[in-house]
PDB file of N, CA, C and O in Angstrom:
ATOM      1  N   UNK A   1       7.382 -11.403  28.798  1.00  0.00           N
ATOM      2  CA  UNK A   1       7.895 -11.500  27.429  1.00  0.00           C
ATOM      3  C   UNK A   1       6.767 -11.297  26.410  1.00  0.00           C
ATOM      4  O   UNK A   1       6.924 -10.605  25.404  1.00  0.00           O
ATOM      5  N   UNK A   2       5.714 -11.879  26.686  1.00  0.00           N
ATOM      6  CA  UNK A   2       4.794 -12.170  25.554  1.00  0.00           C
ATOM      7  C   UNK A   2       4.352 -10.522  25.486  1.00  0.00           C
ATOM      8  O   UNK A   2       4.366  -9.866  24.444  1.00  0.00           O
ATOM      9  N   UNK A   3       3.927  -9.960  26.920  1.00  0.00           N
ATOM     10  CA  UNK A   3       2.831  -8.535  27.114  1.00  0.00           C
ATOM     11  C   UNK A   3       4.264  -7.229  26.022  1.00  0.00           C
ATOM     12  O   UNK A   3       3.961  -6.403  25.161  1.00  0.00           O
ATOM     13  N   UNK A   4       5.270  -7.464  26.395  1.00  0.00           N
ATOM     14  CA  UNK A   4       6.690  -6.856  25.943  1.00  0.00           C
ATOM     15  C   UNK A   4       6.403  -6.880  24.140  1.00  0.00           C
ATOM     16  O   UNK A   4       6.432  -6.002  23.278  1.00  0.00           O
ATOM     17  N   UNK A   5       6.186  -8.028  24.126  1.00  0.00           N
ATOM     18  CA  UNK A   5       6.394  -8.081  22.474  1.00  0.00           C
ATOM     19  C   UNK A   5       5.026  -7.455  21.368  1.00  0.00           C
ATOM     20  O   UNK A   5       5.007  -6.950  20.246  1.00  0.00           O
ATOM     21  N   UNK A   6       3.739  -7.900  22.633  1.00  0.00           N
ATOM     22  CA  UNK A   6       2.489  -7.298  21.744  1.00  0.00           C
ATOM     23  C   UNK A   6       2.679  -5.675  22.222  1.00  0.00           C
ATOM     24  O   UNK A   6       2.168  -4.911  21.404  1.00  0.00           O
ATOM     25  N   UNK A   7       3.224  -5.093  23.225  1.00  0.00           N
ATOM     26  CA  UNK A   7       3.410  -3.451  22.847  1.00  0.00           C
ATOM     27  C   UNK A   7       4.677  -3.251  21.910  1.00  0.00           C
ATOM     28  O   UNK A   7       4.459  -2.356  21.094  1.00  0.00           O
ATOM     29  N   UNK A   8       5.550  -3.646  21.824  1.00  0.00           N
ATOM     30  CA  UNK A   8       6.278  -3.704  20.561  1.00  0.00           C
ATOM     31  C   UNK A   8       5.311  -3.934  19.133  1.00  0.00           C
ATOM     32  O   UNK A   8       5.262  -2.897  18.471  1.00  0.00           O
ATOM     33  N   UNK A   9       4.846  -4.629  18.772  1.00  0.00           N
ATOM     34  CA  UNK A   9       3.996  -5.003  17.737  1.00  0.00           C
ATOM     35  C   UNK A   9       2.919  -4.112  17.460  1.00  0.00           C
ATOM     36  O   UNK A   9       2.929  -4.221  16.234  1.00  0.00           O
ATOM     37  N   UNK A  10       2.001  -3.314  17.702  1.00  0.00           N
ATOM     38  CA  UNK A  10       1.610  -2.330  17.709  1.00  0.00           C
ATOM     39  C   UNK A  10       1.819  -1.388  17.249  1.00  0.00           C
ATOM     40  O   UNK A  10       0.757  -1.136  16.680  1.00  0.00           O
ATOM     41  N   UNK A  11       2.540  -0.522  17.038  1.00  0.00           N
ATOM     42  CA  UNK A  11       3.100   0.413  16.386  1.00  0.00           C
ATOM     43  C   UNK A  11       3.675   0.262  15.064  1.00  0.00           C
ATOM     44  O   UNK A  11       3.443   1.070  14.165  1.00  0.00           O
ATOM     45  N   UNK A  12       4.371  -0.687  14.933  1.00  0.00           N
ATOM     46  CA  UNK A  12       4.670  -1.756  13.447  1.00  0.00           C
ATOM     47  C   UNK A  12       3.347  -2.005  13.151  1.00  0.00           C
ATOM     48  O   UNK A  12       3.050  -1.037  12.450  1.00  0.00           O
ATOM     49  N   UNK A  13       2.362  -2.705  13.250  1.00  0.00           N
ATOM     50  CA  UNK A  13       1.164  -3.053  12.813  1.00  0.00           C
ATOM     51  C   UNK A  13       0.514  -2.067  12.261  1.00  0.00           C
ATOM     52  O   UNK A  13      -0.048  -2.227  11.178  1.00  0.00           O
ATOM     53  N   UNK A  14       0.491  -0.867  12.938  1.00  0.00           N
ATOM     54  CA  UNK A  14       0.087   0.868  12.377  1.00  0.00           C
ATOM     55  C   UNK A  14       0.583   0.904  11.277  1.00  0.00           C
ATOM     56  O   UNK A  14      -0.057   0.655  10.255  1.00  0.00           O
ATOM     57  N   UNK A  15       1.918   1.250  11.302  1.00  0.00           N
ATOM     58  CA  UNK A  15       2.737   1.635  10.592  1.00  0.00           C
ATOM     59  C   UNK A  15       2.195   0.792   8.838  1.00  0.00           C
ATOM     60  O   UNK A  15       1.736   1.115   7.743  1.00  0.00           O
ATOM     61  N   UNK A  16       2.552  -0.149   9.431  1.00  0.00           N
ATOM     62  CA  UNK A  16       2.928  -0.829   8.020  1.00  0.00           C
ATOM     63  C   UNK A  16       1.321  -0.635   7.421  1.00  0.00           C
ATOM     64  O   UNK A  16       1.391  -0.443   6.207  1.00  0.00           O
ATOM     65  N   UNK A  17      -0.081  -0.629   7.902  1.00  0.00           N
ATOM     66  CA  UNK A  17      -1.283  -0.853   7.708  1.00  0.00           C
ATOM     67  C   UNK A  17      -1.459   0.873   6.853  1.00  0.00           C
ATOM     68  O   UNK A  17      -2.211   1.007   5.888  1.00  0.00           O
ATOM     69  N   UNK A  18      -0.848   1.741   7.277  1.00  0.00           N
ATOM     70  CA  UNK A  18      -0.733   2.950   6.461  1.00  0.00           C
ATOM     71  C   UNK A  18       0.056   2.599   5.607  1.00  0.00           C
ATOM     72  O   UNK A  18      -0.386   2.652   4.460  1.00  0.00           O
ATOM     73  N   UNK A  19       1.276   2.187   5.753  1.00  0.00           N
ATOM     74  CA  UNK A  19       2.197   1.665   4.330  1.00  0.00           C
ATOM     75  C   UNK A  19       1.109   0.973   3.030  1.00  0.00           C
ATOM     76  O   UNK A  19       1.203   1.225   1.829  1.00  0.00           O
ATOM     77  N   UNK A  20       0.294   0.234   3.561  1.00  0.00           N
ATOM     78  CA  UNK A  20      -0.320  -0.739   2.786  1.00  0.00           C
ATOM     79  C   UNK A  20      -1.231   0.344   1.928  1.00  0.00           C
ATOM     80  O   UNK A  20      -1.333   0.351   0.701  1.00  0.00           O
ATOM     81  N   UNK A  21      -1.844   1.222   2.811  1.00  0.00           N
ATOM     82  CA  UNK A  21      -3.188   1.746   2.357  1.00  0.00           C
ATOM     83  C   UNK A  21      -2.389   2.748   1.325  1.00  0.00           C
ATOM     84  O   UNK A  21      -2.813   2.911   0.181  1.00  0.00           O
ATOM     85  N   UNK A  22      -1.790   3.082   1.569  1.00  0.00           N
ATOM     86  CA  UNK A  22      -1.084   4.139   0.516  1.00  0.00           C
ATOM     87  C   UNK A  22      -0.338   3.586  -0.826  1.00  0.00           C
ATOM     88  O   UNK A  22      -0.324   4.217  -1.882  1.00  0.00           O
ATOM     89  N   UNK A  23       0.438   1.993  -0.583  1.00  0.00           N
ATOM     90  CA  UNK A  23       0.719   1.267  -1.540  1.00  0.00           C
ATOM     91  C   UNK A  23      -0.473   1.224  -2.300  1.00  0.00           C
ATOM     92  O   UNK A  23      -0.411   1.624  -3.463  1.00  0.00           O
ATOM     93  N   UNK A  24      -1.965   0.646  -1.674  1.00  0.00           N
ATOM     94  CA  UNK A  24      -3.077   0.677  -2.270  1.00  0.00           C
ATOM     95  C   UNK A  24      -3.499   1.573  -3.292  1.00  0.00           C
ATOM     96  O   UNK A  24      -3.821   1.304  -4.450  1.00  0.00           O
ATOM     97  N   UNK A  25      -3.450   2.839  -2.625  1.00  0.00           N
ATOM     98  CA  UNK A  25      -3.572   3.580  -3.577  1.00  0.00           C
ATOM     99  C   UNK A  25      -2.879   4.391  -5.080  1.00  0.00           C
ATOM    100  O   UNK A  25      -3.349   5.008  -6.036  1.00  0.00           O
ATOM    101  N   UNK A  26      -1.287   3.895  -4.541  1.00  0.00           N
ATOM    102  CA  UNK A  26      -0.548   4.249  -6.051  1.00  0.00           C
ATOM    103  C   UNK A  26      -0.394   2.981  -6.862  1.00  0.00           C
ATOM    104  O   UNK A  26       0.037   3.049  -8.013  1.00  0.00           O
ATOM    105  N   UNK A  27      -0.780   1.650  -6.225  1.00  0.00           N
ATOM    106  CA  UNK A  27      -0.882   1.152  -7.428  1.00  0.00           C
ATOM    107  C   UNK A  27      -2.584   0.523  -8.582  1.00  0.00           C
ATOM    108  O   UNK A  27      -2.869  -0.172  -9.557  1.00  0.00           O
ATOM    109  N   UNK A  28      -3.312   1.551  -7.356  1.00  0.00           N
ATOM    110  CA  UNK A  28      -4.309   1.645  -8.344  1.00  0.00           C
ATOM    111  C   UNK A  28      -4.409   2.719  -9.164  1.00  0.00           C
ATOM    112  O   UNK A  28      -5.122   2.564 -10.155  1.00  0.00           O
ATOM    113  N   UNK A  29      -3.681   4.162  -8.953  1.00  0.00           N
ATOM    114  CA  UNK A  29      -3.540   5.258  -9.863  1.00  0.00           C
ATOM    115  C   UNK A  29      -2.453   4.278 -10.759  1.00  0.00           C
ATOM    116  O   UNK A  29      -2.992   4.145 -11.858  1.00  0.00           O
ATOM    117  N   UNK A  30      -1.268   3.604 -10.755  1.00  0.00           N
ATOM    118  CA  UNK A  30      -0.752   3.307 -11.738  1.00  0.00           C
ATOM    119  C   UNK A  30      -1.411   1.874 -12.953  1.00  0.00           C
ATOM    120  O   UNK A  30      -1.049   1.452 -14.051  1.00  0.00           O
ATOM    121  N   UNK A  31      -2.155   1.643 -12.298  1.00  0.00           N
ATOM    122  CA  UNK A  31      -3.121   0.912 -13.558  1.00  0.00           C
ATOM    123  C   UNK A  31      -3.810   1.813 -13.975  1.00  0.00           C
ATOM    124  O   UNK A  31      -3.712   1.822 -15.202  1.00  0.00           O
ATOM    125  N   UNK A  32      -4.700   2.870 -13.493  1.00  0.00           N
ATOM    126  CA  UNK A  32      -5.490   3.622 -14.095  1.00  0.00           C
ATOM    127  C   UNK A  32      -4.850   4.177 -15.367  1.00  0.00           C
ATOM    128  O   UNK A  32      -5.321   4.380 -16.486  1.00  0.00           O
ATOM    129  N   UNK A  33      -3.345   4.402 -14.728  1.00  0.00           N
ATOM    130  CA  UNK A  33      -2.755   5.504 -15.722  1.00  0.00           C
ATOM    131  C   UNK A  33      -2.433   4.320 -16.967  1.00  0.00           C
ATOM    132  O   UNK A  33      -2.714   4.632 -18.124  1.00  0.00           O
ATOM    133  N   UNK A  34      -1.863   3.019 -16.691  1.00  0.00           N
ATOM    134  CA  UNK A  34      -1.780   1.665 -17.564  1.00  0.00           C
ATOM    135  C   UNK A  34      -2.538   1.908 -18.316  1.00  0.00           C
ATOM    136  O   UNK A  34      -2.178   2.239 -19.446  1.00  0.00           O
ATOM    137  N   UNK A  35      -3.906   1.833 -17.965  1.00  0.00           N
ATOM    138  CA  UNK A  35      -5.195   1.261 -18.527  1.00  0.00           C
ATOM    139  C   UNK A  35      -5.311   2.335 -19.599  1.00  0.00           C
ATOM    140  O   UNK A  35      -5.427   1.886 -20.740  1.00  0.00           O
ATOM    141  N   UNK A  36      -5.303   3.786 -19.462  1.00  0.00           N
ATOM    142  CA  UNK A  36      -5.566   4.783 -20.578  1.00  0.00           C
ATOM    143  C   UNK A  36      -4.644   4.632 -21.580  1.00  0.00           C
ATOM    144  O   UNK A  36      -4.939   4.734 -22.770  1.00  0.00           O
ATOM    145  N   UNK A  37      -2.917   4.259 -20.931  1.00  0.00           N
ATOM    146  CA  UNK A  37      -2.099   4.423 -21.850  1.00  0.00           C
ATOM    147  C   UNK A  37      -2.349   3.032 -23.183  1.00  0.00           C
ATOM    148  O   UNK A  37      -1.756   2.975 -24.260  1.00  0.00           O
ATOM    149  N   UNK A  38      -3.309   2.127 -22.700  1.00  0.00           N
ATOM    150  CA  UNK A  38      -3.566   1.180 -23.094  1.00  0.00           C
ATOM    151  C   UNK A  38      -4.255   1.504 -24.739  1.00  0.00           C
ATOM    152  O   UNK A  38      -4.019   1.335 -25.936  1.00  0.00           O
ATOM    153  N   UNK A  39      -5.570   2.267 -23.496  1.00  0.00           N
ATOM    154  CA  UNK A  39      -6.472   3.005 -24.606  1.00  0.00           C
ATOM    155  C   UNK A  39      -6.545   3.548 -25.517  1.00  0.00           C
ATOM    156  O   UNK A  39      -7.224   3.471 -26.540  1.00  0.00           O
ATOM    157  N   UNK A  40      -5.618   4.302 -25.057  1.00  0.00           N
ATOM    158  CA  UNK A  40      -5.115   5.333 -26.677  1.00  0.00           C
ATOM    159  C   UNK A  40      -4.008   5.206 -27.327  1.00  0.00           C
ATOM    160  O   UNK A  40      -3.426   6.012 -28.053  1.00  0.00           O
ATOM    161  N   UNK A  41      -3.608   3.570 -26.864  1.00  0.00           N
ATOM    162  CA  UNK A  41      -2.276   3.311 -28.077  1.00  0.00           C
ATOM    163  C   UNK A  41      -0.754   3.529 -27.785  1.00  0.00           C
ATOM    164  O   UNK A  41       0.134   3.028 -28.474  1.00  0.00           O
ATOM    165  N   UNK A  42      -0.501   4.476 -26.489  1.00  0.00           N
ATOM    166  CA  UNK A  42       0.531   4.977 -26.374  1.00  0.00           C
ATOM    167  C   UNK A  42       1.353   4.018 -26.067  1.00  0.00           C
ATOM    168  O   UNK A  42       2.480   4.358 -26.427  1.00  0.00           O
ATOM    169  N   UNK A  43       1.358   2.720 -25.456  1.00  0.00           N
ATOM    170  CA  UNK A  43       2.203   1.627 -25.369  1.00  0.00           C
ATOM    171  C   UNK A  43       2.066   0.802 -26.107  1.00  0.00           C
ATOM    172  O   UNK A  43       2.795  -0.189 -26.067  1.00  0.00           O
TER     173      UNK A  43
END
């Protein structure tokens, strides 16, 4: 049961760890883009 569930888990663990890194990265382009719209008034 236990050996069953950590090769199950594995592939989810991938998965989601690219999910993350890519979340990472659009929500630091969307502050960037925040931060200018900040700058120059537009909000």
């Amino acid at each position: 049961m236990d050996g069953k569930w950590r090769k199950n888990e594995l592939p989810k663990s991938k998965k989601y760890c690219t999910w993350l890194r890519n979340f990472n990265e659009n929500f630091t382009k969307m502050l960037r883009i925040d931060h200018l719209f900040h700058k120059y008034g537009l909000v």
